[in-house]
C-alpha positions as CSV (number, residue, x, y, z in Angstrom):
1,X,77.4,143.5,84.0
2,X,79.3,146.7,84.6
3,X,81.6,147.4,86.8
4,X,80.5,149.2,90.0
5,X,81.2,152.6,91.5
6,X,83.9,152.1,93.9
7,X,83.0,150.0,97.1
8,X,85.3,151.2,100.0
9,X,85.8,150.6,103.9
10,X,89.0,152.2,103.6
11,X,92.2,152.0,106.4
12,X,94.6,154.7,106.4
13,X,97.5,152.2,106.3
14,X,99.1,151.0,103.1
15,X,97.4,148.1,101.0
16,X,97.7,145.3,98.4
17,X,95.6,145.8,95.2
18,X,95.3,143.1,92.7
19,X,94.8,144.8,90.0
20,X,92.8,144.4,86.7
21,X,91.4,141.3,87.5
22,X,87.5,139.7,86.6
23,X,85.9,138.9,89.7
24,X,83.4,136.1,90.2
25,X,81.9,137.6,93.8
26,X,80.0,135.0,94.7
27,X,78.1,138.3,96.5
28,X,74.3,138.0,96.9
29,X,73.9,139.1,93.2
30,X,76.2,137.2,91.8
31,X,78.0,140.1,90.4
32,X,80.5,139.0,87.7
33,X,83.2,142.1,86.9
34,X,85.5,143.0,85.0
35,X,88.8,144.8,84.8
36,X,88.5,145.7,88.5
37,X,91.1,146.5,91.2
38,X,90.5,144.7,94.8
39,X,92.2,146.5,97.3
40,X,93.1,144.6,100.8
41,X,94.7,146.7,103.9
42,X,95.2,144.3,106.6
43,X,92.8,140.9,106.7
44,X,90.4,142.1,104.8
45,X,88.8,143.4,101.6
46,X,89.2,147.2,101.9
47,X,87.5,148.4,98.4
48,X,86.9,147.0,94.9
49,X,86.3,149.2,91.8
50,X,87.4,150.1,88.3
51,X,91.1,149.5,87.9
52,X,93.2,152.2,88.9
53,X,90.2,154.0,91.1
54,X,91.0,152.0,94.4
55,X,94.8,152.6,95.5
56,X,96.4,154.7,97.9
57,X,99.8,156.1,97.4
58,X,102.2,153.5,98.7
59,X,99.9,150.6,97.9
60,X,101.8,147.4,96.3
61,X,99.7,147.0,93.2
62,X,99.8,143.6,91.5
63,X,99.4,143.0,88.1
64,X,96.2,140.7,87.8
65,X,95.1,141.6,84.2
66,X,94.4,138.0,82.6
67,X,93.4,136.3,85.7
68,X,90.3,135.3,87.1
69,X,89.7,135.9,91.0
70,X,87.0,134.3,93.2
71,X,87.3,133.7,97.2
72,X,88.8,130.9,98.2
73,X,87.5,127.4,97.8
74,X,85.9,126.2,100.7
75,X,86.5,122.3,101.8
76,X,83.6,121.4,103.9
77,X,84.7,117.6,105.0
78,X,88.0,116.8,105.3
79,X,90.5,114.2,107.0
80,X,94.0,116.3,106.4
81,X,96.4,114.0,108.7
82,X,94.5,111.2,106.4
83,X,96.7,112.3,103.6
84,X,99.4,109.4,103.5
85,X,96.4,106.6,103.4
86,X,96.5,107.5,99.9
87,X,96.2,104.5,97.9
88,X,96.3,102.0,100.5
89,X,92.4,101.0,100.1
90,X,91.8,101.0,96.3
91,X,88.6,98.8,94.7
92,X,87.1,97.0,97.9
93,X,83.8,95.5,98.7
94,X,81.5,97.8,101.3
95,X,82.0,95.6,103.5
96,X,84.9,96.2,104.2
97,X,84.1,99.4,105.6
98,X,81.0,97.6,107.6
99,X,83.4,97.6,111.1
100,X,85.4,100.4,111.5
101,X,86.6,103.0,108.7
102,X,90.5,101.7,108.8
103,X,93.3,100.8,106.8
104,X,95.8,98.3,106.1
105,X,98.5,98.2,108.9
106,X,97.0,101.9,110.0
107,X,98.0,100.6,113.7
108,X,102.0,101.6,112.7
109,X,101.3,105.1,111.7
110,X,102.4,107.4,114.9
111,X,101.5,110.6,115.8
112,X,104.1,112.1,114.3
113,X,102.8,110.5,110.4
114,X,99.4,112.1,111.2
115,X,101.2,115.4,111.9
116,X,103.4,115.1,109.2
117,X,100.1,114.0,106.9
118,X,98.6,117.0,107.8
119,X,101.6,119.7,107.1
120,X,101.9,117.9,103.4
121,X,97.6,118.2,103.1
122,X,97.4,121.6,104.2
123,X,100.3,122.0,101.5
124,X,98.3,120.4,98.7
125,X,94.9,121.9,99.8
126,X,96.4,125.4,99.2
127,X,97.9,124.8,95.8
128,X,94.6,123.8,94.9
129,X,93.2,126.9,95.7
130,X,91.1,125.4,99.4
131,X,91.9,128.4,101.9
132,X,89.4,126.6,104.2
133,X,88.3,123.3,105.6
134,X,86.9,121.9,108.1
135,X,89.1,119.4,109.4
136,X,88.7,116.2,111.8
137,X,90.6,113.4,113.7
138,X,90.7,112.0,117.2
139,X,94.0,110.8,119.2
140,X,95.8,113.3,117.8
141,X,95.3,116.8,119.3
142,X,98.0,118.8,117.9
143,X,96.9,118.9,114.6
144,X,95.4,122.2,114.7
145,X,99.1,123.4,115.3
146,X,100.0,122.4,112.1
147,X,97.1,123.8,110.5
148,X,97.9,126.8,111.7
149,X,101.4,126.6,110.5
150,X,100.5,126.1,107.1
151,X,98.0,129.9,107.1
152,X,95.2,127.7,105.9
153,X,91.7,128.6,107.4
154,X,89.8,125.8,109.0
155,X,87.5,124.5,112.1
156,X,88.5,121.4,113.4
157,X,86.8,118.8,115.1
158,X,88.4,116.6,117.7
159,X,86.3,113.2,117.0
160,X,84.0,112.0,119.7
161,X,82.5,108.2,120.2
162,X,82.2,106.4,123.3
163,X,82.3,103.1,121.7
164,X,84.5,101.5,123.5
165,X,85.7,104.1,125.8
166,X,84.1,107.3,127.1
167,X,84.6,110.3,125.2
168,X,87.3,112.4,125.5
169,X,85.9,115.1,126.4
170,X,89.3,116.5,128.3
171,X,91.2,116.8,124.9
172,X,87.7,118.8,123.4
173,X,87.6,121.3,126.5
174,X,91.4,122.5,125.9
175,X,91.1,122.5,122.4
176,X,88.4,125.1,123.1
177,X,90.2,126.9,125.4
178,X,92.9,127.1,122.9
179,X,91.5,128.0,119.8
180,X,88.1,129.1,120.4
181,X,84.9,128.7,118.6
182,X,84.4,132.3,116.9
183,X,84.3,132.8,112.9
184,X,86.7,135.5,113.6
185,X,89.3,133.3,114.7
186,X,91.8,131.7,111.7
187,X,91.5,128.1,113.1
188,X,88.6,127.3,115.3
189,X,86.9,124.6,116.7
190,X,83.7,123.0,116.3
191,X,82.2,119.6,118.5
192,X,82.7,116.4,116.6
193,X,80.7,113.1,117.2
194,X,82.3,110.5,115.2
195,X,78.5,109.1,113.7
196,X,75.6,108.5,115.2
197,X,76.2,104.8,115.0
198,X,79.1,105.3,117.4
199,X,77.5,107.5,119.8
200,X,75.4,107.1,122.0
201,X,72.2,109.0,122.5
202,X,73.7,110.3,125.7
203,X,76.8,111.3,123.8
204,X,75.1,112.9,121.3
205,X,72.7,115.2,123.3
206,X,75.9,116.1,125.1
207,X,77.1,117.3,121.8
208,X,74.0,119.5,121.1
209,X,74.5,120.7,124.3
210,X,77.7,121.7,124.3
211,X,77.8,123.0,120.9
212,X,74.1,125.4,121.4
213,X,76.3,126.9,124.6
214,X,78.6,127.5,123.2
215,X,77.4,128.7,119.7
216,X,79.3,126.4,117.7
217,X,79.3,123.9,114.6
218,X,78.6,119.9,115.2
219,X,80.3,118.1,112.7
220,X,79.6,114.7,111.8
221,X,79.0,111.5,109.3
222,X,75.6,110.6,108.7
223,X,73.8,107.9,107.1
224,X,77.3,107.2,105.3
225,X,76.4,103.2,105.0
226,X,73.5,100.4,105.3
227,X,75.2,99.1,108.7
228,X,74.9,102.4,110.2
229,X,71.3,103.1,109.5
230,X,70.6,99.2,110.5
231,X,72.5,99.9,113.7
232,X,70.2,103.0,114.5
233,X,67.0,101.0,113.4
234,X,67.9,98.3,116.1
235,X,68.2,101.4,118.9
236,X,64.5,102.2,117.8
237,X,64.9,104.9,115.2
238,X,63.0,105.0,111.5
239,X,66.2,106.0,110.1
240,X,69.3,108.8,110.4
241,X,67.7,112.2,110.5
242,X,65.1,110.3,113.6
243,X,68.0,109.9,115.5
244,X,69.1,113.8,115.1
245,X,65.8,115.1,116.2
246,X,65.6,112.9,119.2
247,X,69.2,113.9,120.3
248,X,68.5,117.7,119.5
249,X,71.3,117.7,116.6
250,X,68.9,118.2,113.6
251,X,69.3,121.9,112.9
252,X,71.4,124.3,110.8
253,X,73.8,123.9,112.9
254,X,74.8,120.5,112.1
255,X,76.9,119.7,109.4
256,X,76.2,116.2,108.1
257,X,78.9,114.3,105.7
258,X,77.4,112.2,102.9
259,X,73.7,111.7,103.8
260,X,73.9,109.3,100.9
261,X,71.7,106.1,102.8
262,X,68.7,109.0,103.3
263,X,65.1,107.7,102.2
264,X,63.0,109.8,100.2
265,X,60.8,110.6,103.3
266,X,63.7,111.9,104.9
267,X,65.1,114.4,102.2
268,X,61.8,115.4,101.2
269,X,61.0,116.7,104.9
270,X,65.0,117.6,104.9
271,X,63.8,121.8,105.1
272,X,62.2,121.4,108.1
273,X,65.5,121.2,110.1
274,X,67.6,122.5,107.9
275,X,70.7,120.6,108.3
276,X,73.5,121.6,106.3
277,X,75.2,119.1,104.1
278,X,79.2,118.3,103.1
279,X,78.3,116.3,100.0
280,X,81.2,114.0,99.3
281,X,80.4,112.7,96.1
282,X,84.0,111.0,95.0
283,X,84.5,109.1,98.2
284,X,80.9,108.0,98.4
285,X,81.3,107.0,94.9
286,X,84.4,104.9,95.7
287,X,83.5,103.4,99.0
288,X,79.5,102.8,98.2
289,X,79.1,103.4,94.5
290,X,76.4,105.8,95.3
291,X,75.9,109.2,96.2
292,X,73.3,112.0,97.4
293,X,70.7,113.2,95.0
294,X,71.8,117.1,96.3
295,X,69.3,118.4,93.8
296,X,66.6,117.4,96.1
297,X,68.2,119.7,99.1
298,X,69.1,122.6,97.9
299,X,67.4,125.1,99.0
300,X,66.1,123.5,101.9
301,X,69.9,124.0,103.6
302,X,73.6,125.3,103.1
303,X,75.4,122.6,100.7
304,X,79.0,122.4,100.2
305,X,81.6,120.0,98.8
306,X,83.9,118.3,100.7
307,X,86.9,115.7,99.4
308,X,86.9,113.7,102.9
309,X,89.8,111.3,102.8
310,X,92.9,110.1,100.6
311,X,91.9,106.6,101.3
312,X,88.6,107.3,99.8
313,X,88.6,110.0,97.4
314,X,92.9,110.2,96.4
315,X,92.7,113.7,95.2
316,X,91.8,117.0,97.6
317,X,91.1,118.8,94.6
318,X,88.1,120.9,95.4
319,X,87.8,121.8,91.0
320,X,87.6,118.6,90.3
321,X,85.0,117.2,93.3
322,X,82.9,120.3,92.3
323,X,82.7,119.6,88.7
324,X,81.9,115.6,89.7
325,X,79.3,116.8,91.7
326,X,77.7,118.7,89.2
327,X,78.0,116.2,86.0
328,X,76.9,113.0,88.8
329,X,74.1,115.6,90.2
330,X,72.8,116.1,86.6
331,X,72.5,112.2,86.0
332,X,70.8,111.9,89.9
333,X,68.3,114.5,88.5
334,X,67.5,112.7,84.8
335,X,67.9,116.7,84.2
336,X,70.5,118.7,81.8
337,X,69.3,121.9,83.3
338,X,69.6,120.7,87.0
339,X,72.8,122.1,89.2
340,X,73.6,125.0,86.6
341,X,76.8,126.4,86.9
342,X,76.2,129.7,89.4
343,X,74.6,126.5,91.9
344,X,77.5,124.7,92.1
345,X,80.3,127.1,92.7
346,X,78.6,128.6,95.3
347,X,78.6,125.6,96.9
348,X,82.1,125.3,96.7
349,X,82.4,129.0,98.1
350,X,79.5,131.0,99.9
351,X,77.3,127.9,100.5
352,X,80.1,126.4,102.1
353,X,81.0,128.6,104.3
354,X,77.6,129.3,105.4
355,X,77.0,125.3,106.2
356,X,80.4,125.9,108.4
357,X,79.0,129.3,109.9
358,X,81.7,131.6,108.6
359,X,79.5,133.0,105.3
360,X,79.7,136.3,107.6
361,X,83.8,136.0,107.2
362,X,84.5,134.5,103.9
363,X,82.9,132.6,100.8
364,X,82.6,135.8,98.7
365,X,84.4,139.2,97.8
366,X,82.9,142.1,99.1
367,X,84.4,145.0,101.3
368,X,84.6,144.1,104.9
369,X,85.1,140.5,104.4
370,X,88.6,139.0,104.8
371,X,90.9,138.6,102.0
372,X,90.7,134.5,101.2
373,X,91.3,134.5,97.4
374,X,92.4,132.5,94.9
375,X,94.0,134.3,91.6
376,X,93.3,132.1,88.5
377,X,95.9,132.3,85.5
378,X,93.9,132.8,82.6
379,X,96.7,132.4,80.0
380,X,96.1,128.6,80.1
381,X,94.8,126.9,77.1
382,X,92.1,125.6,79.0
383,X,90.7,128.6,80.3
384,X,90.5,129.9,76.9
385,X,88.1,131.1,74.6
386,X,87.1,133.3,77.6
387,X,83.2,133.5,76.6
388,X,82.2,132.0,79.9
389,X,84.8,132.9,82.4
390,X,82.4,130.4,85.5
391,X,82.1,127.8,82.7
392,X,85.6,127.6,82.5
393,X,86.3,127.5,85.8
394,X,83.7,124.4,86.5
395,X,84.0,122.4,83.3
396,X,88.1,122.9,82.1
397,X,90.1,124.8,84.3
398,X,92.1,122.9,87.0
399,X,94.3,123.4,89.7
400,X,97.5,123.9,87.5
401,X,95.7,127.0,86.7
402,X,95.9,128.5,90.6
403,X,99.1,131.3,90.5
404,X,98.4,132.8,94.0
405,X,96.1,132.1,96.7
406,X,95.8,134.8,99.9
407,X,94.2,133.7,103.3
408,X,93.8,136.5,105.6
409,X,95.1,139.2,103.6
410,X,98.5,137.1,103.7
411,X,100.3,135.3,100.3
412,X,100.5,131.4,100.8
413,X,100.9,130.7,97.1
414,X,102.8,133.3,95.0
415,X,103.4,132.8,90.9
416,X,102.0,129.1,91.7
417,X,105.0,128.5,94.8
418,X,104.4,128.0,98.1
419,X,106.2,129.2,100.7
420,X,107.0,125.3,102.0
421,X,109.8,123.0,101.8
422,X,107.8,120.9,99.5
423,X,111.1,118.5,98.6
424,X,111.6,117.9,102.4
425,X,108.3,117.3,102.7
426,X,108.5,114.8,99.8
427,X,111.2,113.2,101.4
428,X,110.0,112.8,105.1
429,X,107.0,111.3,103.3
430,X,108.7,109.1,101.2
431,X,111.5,107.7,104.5
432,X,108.2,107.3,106.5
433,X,106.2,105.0,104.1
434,X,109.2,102.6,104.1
435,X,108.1,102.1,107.6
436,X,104.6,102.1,106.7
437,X,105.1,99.6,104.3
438,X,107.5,96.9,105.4
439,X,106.6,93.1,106.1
């Protein structure tokens, strides 16, 4: 496709231009350039055009000739402070995940672990090219401090159940009044029922509530496991997506995690509601050796990928995850042609971000939106022969091929380095699973 005239919403102050680049958009055509020069002034994407059209005297202009850039991968299910569970739960039965979603001796991890979990995450999630997720814990409220830290973009969710206690509400309301709920806003909060297994009806409703006032995201698992759909059958309901529409939670606005126990009735009536989907398909894989047949519901809501957590799916490699989803979606659909290649990245990109409510913000490059990017080194052997730059990226490339990743017009990963003590960070992990381990 050519290149386009010159797209501009110019500042007068000076810029970054990455320059030379091909550009997968993921815009509303699907533009694929190159040779073009993406110019950013401040947070966001000022102008993209021919290379050597866009920049103003006193720009920085970056050599980006043999890479590939796309906006940054968006993470739509994740459990950063989860991080250090890694490998602790390796080849188990489902039922051992029937009670309670724990691990071994997870009772001597402190608040300080989960905080230290989620700085080394956050780390990990942006040399893999993930400038956003949407994050969630409970117990531990200052973890979107250290997501913050890191310059990653995400919308936490402080988990809700009233299980055994009532919900903690408190925590949720100056979270809020912290961080806010706006797409503008870096970090932001959403409203977070654990599942509707552990919430009540009462609970739930209160979520729709809160979250329609306030004009926010609900996050939550859903028909993740047998017990939890036989749990809602014995309250009354035919099955998961009954119990949304009772409890007013079965719109866009939701974003449901796995969906993988759904019965045909329900994903073939899925567009009437709309709810969007963080399709999980390694963990579900690991934990329940099945997964969601996403072929069936796109188009009928926003799908994205999400890596949930290191005790379930080890990696949070959003490459990888997507390409799994597409080769496991092909053999849900019987069909070679199903999940094409286009399909699937935007789900890791716009489609994500639209399920998380920020598609007006990020997910694709085009002027006015803010500068989350991930440059992709082309000069590796596996990116090359180049006759399908969004092939390769799906089907060879990996994260070794990331060299820089922006979030908000800022540098977090420069020639493939972030700007982290990654060897301190190694070794605080390393003194703290001594403890984690010991008899």
């Amino acid at each position: 496709m050519p290149t386009p005239p010159a797209l501009r919403d110019d500042a007068p102050s000076s810029g970054v231009v990455l320059s030379g680049a091909a550009v997968l958009t993921m815009d509303p055509a699907d533009r694929k350039l190159d040779g073009v020069d993406i110019r950013i002034v401040g947070h966001r994407i000022a102008a993209i055009g021919d290379a050597g059209t866009v920049s103003h005297p006193g720009d920085t202009v970056i050599d980006c000739r043999d890479t590939l850039i796309t906006p940054g991968l968006v993470n739509t299910h994740t459990h950063a402070c989860a991080g250090m569970f890694r490998g602790l739960t390796e080849d188990l039965p489902r039922s051992a995940w029937r009670e309670a979603y724990a691990v071994p001796r997870q009772e001597r991890f402190q608040p300080e672990d989960y905080r230290l979990s989620t700085r080394a995450s956050a780390c990990e999630f942006l040399l893999n090219g993930v400038t956003c997720i949407a994050d969630r814990w409970g117990g531990v409220p200052e973890l979107p401090d250290e997501l913050e830290a890191s310059g990653i973009r995400a919308v936490f969710g402080y988990t809700l159940t009233d299980q055994k206690a009532p919900a903690d509400w408190r925590t949720v309301d100056r979270l809020i009044e912290r961080w806010g709920t706006s797409a503008e806003h870096r970090i932001s909060v959403g409203i977070a029922p654990h599942a509707p297994d552990t919430c009540s009806d009462e609970l739930l409703r209160a979520c729709a509530d809160r979250a329609a006032q306030l004009g926010c995201r609900v996050f939550l698992h859903l028909a993740q496991s047998r017990y939890e759909v036989e749990s809602l059958r014995t309250r009354g309901y035919a099955g998961a997506v009954a119990c949304m529409e009772a409890n007013g939670l079965a719109t866009p606005s939701t974003v449901a995690a796995h969906c993988i126990y759904l019965t045909d009735a329900e994903i073939e009536d899925w567009g009437r509601h709309g709810i969007s989907v963080a399709h999980c398909p390694a963990s579900n894989l690991k934990i329940e050796a099945r997964t969601v047949p996403i072929h069936r519901l796109l188009g009928k809501a926003a799908v994205g990928i999400g890596t949930d957590w290191a005790a379930s799916d080890n990696a949070m490699d959003m490459l990888a995850e997507t390409r799994l989803a597409a080769m496991i979606g092909k053999r849900e659909a019987d069909d070679p042609e199903a999940l094409p290649i286009a399909t699937m990245l935007r789900c890791a990109t716009i489609d994500g971000a639209r399920a998380l409510g920020l598609d007006s913000v990020i997910g694709s490059i085009e002027v006015g939106k803010r500068a989350d990017l991930v440059v992709f080194d082309l000069t590796h052997l596996e990116a090359n022969p180049r006759h399908d730059l969004a092939a390769n990226l799906l089907y060879a490339m990996s994260a070794r091929c990331v060299r820089d990743v922006m979030v908000d017009g800022r540098f977090l990963v420069r020639g493939c380095r972030l700007d982290h003590d990654l060897d301190a960070l190694r070794r605080d992990l390393a003194r703290r699973a001594a403890v984690w381990r010991a008899a």
